[in-house]
Each structure stands twice: as C-alpha cells, then as structure tokens.
C-alpha positions as CSV (number, residue, x, y, z in Angstrom):
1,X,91.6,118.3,50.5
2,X,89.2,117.2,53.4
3,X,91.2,114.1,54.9
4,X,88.3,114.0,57.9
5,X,88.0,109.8,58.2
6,X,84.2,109.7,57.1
7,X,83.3,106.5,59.2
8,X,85.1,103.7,61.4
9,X,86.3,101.7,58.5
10,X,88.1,104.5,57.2
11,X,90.8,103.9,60.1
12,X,90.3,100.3,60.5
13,X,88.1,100.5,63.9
14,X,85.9,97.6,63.4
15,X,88.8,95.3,62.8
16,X,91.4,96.6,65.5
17,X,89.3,97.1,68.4
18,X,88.1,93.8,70.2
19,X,84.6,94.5,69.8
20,X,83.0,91.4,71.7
21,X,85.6,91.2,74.2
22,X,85.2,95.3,75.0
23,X,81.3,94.3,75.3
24,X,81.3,91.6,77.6
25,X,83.8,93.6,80.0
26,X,81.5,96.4,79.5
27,X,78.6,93.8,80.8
28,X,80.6,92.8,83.3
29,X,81.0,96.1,84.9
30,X,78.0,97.4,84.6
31,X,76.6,94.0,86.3
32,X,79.1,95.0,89.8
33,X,78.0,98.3,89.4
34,X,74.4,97.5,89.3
35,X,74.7,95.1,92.4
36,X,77.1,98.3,94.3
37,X,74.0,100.4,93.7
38,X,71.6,97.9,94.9
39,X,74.1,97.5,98.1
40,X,74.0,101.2,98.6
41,X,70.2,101.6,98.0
42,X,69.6,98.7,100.6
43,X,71.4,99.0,103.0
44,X,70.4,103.0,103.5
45,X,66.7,101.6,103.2
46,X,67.8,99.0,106.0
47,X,69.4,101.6,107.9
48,X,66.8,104.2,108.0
49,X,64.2,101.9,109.1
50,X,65.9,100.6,112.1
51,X,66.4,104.4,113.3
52,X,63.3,105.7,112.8
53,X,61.0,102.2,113.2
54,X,63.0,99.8,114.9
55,X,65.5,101.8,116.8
56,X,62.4,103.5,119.2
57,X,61.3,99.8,120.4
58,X,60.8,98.3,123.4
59,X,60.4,95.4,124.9
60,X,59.1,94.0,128.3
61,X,59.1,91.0,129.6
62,X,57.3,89.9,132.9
63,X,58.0,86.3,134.0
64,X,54.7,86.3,136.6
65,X,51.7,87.1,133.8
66,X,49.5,87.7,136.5
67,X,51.2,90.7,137.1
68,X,51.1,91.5,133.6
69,X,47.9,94.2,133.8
70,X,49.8,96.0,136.3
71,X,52.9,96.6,134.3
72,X,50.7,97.4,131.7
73,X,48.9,100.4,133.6
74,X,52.5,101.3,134.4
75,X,53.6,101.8,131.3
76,X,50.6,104.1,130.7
77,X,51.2,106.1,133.2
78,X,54.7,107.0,132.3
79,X,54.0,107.3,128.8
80,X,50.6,108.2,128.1
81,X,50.9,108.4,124.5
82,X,53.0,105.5,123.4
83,X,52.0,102.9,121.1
84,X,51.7,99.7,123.1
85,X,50.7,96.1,122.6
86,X,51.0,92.8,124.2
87,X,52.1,89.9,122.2
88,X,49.8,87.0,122.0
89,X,51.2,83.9,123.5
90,X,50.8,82.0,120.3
91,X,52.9,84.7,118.5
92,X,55.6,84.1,121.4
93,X,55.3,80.1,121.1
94,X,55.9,80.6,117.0
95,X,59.2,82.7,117.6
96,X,60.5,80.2,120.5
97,X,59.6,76.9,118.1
98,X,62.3,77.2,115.7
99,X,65.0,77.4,118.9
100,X,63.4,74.3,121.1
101,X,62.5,72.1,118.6
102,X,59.1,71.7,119.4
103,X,56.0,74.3,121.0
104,X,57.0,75.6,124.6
105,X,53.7,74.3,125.9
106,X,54.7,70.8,125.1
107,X,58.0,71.2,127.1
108,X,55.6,72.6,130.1
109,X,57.4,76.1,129.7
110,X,55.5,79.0,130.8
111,X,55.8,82.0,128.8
112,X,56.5,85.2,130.3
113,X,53.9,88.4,129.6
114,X,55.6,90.3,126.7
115,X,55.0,94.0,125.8
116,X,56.5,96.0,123.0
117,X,56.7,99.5,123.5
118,X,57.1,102.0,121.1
119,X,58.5,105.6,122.2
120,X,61.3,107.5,123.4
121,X,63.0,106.0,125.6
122,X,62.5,107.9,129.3
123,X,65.4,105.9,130.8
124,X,65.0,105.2,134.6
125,X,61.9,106.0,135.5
126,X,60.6,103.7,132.6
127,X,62.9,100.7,134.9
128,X,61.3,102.1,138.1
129,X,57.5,102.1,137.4
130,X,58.2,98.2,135.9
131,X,59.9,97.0,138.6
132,X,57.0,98.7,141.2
133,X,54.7,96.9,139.0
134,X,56.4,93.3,138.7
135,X,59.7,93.1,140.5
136,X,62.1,90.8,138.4
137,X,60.7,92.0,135.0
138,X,63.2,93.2,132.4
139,X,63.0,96.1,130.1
140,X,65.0,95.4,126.8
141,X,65.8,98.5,124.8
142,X,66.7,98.4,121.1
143,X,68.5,101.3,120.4
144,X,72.2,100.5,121.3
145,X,72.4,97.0,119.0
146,X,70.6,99.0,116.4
147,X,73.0,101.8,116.5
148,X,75.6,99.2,115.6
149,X,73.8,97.9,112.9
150,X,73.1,101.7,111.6
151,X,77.1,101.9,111.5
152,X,77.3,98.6,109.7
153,X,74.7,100.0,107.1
154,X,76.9,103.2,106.8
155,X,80.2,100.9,106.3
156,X,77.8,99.0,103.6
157,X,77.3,102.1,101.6
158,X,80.8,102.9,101.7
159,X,81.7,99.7,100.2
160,X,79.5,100.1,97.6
161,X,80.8,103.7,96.9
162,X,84.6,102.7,96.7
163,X,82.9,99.4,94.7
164,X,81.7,101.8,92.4
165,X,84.6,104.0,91.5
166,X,86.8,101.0,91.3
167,X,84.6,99.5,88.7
168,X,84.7,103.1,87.1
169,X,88.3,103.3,87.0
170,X,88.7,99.5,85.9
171,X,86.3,100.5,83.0
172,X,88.4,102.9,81.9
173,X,91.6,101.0,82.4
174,X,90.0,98.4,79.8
175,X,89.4,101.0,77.3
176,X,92.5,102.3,77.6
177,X,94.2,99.1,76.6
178,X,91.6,98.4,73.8
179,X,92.2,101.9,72.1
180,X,96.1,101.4,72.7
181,X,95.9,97.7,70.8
182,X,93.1,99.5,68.0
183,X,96.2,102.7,67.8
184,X,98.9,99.8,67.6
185,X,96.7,97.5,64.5
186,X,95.8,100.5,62.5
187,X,99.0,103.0,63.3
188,X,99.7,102.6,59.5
189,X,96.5,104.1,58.5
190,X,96.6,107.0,61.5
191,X,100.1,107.7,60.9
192,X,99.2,108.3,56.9
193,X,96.0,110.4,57.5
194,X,97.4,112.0,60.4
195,X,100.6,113.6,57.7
196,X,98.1,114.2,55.1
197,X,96.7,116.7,57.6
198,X,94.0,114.6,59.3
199,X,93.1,116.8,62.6
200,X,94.1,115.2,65.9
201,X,90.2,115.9,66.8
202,X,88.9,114.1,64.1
203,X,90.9,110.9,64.5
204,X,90.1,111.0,68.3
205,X,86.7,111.3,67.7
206,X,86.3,108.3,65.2
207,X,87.9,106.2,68.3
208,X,85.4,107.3,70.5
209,X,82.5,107.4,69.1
210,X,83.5,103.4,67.5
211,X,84.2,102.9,71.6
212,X,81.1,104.3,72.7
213,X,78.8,102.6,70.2
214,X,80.8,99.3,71.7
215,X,80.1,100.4,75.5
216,X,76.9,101.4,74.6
217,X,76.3,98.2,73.1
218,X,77.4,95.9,75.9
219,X,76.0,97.8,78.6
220,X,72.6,96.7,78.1
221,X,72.7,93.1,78.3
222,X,74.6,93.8,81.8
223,X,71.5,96.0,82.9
224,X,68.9,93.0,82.0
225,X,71.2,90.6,84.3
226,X,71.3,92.7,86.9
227,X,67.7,93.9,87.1
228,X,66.2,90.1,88.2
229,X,69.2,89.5,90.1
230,X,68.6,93.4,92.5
231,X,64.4,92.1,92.8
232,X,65.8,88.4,94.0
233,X,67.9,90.1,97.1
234,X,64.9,92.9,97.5
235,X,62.7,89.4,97.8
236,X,65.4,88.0,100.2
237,X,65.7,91.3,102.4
238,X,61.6,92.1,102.9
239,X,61.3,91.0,106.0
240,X,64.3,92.9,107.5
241,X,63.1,96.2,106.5
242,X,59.5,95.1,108.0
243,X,57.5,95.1,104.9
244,X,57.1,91.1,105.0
245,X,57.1,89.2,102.2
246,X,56.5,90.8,98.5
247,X,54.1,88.5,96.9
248,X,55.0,89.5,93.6
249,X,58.0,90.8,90.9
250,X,55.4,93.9,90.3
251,X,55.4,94.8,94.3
252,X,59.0,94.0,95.0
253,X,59.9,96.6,91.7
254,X,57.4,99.2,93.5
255,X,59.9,99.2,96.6
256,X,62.7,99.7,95.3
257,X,63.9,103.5,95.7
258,X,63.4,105.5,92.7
259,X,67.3,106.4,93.5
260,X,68.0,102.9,92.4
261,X,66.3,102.8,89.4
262,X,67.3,106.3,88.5
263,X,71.4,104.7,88.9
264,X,69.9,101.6,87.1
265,X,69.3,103.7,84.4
266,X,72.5,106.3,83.9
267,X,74.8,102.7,83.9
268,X,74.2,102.4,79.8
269,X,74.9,105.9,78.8
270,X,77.6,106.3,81.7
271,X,79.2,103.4,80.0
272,X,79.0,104.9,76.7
273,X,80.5,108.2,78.0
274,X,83.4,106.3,80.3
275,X,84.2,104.4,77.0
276,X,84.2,107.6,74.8
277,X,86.2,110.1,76.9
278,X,88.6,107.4,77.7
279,X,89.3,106.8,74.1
280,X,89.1,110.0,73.2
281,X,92.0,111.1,75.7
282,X,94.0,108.1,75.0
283,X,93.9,108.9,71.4
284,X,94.7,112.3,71.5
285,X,98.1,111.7,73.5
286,X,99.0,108.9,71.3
287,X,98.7,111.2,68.7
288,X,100.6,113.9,70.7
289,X,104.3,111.7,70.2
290,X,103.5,111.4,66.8
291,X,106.7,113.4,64.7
C-alpha cells in the first residue's frame, strides 16, 4: 500500500499552517535583512573611500593670501608629484554661508588662502617648508578623524552582520512555531498515516515544501519594499562617498555594489530554504516521540 501523502491537503497543510501570517513575517524579515545588507554594503563603500580618497588629504590654510604663492612653491618643492589645488574664494564663501548666516564678504571677513593637498603625508618637513613660507599658517591633516570614522564603518558592518543572523535565527524561530501549531491541527491525520506506515521523510517533506512554497511566497513582496527604500538612502549618502548627487533611480541603481544586489537576490530563495529545513527538522523530531 503506498501511504506517501500525494499533496498538502492530504495532511491538512493549507488549513493548519497560518499561511498569510507566515508570509507577512517572512516580508518582514526579508525587509531588515535587505536594509542589514544595504548597511553593510554602505558603510564598506563609505569606508573604503575615506581610506584610499579622503584619508590621503590635506589641507592648508594661510591667513596672509599674499603669501599664498609662496606656500604654494613650497608645497612643490617638498612634494613634487602631489596633486594640488587652491580653492577659489567663492567655493570658500559657499561653505562658510551656511555657518554665518550670510556671505563672509558682507561681514568684512577676509578669507584665508586655502590649499588641498593630496599625498602622503611627509610629516614635519611638510610643517617646516609651510611655516618658512607663511609663518602662522596651519596644516590640517585628515587621516586621524578619518581613521575613526573607518572604525565606525567597520562597527557598521558588524551591526549589520549580527542584524543579519538575528533575523536568520528569528526566521527560523517563526517557522518553528508555525510547523509546531500545523503538527498540533493536523496530529490526527499524521498520527493515522504515520501507523499505516507513512515514512517519517515523506511527512517531513510535505511540511517543507508547503513552508517553503509560503516563504517563498512572502519573500518577494519584502524584496520590492526594500529595493526603493536601499536607492532612497544610496540618494541620501551620494555626497558622502564623493560621487555628488545621482540625478536619477537608473544612476543611483548603477552604484550600488553588485555584492548588494547579488544579497538582494539570494533573500527569496534563502527564505524558501530557511523555511524548508526548519520545517523539515521540526517535523522529523516531532515525529521522533511519536509511539
């Protein structure tokens, strides 16, 4: 007699498991995991710009401008092959505005000469040949504060790591408790096919597959939230990572690390597997006490 349950009704699955309340959990999670991965992808992106970009910069400021083509032949002299640039006054006046209240030239400030230096950093005789040039000017270096922003990116990505495998194993505890209330509403049915000589495998399987079809299922919806909601904060986080302003969804989408998408991706069938080996283990030891 071949007492292999030929589809989910044949155990009651569709009625016992909480199929629109499994799905919107399922939508749920794969929402926060979307936004962990996003977290992680972002703030590596953030973190490997400011060491390799930001982290090399430079700034010098030299309150007597007159002075200022002096400290520029300096800086040339000690390093030959650095990128260097003076910002225009205007540029200054924009950056100050927002912090006075009104433009600089209004308040009859006088705006120092700024350069921004780009190179590794030579340490004191950088200080020496800029003071020679313009005593009183300062040399501002970048690298320390960005270390500690580097370290804050790192922590970032560990959040998002320890986000990600609690919303794994809070996944799984909600399939657990599904299967266990599905086991409970059709332990009649199990119990019968299960003496008749139903295999444990069998049984098992029927659970998973009906919670994987449900993962599946609500996964997706999650995935289509999440999607708008990752190219919103990649909008919001442009000009951090130096790239400016993305002018459109098509340019913000282009980047975003393939990484992310790739994680975007896996969440669905991730789900569907979660739900499925979850299931199937929870049946199979339920079935285990059985006389």
């Amino acid at each position: 007699m071949n007492l292999r349950p030929r589809n989910a009704d044949d155990l009651g699955l569709r009625r016992a498991l909480p199929g629109r309340l499994l799905g919107a959990v399922t939508s749920a999670m794969v929402l926060l995991a979307g936004l962990a991965l996003g977290t992680a992808a972002g703030a590596s992106a953030l973190a490997q710009h400011w060491r390799v970009g930001a982290a090399s910069l430079i700034t010098v400021q030299v309150p007597d401008t007159g002075r200022a083509p002096a400290v520029e032949a300096a800086l040339h002299q000690v390093l030959p092959g650095a990128s260097l640039r003076r910002i225009p006054p205007s540029s200054l006046a924009q950056l100050l505005q927002p912090w006075l209240g009104t433009d600089p030239a209004a308040l009859g400030l006088d705006l120092p000469a700024v350069f921004a230096l780009t190179a590794p950093d030579p340490g004191q005789p950088l200080d020496a040949a800029v003071a020679r040039a313009a005593p009183g000017s300062t040399v501002t270096r970048h690298a320390p504060w960005l270390r500690r922003l580097g370290a804050l990116a790192e922590s970032l990505q560990a959040c998002a790591a320890f986000a990600l495998a609690l919303v794994g194993g809070v996944a799984a505890a909600m399939v657990a408790i599904a299967t266990h209330g599905a086991l409970a509403a059709s332990r009649e049915a199990v119990e019968i096919l299960h003496g008749l000589g139903a295999s444990d495998m069998d049984i098992a399987g029927r659970f998973a597959g009906r919670i994987a079809a449900i993962a599946l299922g609500g996964a997706i919806p999650g995935l289509l939230v999440v999607v708008p909601i990752l190219l919103l904060l990649a909008g919001l986080a442009a000009p951090l990572a130096g790239s400016g302003t993305a002018a459109d969804v098509a340019s913000l989408a282009r980047d975003l690390p393939s990484s992310l998408w790739a994680g975007l991706a896996m969440l669905p069938p991730l789900a569907g597997l979660i739900g499925a080996a979850t299931a199937y283990l929870s049946v199979r030891l339920w079935l285990l006490r059985l006389p």
